[in-house]
C-alpha positions in Angstrom: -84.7 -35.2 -26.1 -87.2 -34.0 -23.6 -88.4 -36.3 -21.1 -91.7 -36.9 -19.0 -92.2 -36.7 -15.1 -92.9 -39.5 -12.8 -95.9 -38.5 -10.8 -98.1 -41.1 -9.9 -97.7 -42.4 -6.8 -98.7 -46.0 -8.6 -96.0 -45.9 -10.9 -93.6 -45.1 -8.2 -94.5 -48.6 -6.4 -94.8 -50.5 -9.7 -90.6 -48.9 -10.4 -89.7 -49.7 -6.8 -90.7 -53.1 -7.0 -89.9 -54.0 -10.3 -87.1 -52.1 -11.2 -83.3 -53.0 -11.7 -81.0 -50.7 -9.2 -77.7 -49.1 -10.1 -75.6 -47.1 -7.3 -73.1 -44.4 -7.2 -71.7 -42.6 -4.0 -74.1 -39.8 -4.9 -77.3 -41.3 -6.2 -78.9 -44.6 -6.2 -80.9 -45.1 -9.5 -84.2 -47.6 -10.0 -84.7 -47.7 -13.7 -87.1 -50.3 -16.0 -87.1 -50.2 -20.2 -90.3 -48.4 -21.3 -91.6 -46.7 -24.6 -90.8 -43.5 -23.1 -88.2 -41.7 -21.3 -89.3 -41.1 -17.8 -87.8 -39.6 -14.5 -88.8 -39.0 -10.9 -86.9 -38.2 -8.2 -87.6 -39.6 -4.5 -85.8 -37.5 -1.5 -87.1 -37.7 2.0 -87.4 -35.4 4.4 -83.7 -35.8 6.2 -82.3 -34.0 3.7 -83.3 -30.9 5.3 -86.3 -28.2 4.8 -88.0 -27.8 1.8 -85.6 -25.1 0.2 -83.0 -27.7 0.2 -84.8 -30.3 -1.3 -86.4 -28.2 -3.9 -82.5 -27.3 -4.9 -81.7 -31.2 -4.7 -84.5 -32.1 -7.3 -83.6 -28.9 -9.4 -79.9 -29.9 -9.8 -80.8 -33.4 -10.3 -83.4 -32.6 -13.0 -81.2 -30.5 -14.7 -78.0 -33.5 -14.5 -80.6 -36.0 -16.0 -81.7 -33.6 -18.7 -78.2 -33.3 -20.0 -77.3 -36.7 -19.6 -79.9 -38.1 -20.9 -79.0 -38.8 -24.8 -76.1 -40.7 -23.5 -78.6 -43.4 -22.7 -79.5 -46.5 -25.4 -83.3 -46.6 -25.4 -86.2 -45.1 -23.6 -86.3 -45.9 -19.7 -88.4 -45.1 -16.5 -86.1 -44.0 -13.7 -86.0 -43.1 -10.2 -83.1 -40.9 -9.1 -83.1 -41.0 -5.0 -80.2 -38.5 -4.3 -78.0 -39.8 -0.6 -77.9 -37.3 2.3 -74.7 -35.6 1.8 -73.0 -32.2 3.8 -72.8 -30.6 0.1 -74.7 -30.8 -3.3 -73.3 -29.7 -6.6 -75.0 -30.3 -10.3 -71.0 -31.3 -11.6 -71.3 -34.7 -8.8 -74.6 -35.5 -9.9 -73.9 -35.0 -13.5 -70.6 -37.2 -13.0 -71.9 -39.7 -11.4 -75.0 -40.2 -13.6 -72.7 -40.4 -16.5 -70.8 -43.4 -14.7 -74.0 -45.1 -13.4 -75.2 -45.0 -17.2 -71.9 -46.5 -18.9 -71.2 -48.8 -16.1 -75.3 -50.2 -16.5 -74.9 -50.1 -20.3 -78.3 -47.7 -20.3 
């Protein structure tokens, strides 16, 4: 199942406002039932120089993508990764996979 990108600064506000919140030790996850599937990903700038975050969102892009069809329904989410000393796709993938069975997603 593919999926669509946040980009709107608008819809961003409208998920952070209105959206339910699930948390791992990992990543915290702001997600709302929609007729699509949607995901964005929010990291600031403490997680170091650009290189680094580019690799953040790239690993966390690629955990949602295969985790994805675990999920019941279509939903817009917002994946904000926490500032860690080490990233790894296998943690995020992991602990998406929790976040979505223990929120029955």
């Amino acid at each position: 199942m593919k999926y669509l990108r946040l980009k709107k600064q608008a819809d961003f506000q409208r998920l952070f406002k209105n959206g339910k919140r699930a948390f791992s030790p990992s990543l915290t996850l702001i997600y709302r039932p929609s007729k699509e599937m949607r995901m964005g990903i929010s990291i600031g700038k403490r997680h170091g120089k650009s290189v680094m975050r580019n690799r953040i969102k790239r690993l966390v892009r690629e955990a949602f993508r295969a985790t994805q069809d675990q999920m019941q329904g279509n939903y817009t989410v917002i994946v904000i990764p926490k500032v860690c000393d080490a990233y790894s796709y296998h943690t995020f993938k992991q602990h998406l996979k929790w976040i979505i069975e223990k929120e029955s997603l």
